[in-house]
N, C-alpha and C positions, 0 to 999 in steps of 0.2 A: 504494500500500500504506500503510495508516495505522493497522492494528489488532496486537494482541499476535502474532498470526499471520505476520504479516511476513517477520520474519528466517525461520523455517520454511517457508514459499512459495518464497524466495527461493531456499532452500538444494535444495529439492524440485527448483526450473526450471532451475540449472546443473545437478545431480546428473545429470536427464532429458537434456540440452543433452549433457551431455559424454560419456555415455553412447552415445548418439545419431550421435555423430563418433567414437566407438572409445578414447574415452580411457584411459588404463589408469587401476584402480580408486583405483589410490593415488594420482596424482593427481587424479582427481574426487573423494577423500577432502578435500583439500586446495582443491580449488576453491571447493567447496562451503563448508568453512568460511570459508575466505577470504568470499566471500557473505554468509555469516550478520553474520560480525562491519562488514563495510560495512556493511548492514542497520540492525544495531543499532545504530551510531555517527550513523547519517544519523536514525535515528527519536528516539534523542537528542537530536541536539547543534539542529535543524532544528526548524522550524515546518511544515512543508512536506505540500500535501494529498495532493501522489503525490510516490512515490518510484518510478525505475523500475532495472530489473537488464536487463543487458544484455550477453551474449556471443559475442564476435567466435574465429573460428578461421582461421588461418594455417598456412601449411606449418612452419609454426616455434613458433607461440605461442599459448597462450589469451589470453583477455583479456576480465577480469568489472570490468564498471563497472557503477559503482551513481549517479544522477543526483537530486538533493536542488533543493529551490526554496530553501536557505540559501543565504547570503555569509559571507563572511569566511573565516579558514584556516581548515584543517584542524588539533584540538588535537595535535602532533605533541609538545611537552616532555617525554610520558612513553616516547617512546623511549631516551633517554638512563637514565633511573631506573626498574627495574622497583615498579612499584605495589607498595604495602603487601599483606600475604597477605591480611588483613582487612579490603579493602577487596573491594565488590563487580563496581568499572566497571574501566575503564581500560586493558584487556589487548587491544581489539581490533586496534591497531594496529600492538602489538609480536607478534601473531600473526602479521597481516600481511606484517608487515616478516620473519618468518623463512621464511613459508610461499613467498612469492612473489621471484620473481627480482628486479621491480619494481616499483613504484608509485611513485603521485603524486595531485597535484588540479589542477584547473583551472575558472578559473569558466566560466561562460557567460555567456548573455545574460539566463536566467531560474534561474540560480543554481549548482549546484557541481557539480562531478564526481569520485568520488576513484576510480581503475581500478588494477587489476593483473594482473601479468601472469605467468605462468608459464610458461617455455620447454621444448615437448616434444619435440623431435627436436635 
């Protein structure tokens, strides 16, 4: 995914995904954005010619990772300070961090992973 369209794809194929496994609406509400904002963080912060989305279901958990061909961390300082109101960026991670039970990142071998997870049962 490399075009404006991206984070809206992405949000589209969990929305379908979690739908598809019975998930209650509200959270596919929540997935979904969860989605959007990795999305948009990875088509930021990254060089990267694909980016993929990707969702696991367990008796117990979702879990949407998003996979970037960047290195280095993940900008995590603006969890501590919410973003100026007039600013336009910086909110996706403190979305994140409220929407989902968990998250993290981890590199690979061809670049990043940042995943979360939400616990539904």
């Amino acid at each position: 995914m490399r075009s404006g369209h991206s984070a809206p794809a992405a949000r589209r194929f969990v929305r379908d995904t979690a739908r598809s496994w019975g998930i209650s609406s509200r959270m596919a509400d929540d997935l979904e954005t969860i989605a959007g904002e990795l999305v948009a963080n990875a088509l930021e912060r990254s060089d990267s010619g694909t980016i993929t989305v990707t969702c696991a279901h367990t008796a117990g958990t979702v879990t949407i990772s998003v996979i970037d061909e960047g290195h280095g961390p993940v900008p995590v300082a603006a969890l501590g300070t919410p973003p100026d109101p007039e600013q336009e960026h910086g909110r996706g991670l403190l979305i994140t961090d409220a929407l989902a039970d968990r998250w993290g990142t981890r590199e690979t071998g061809s670049g990043q992973v940042v995943w979360a997870e939400i616990v539904t049962g």
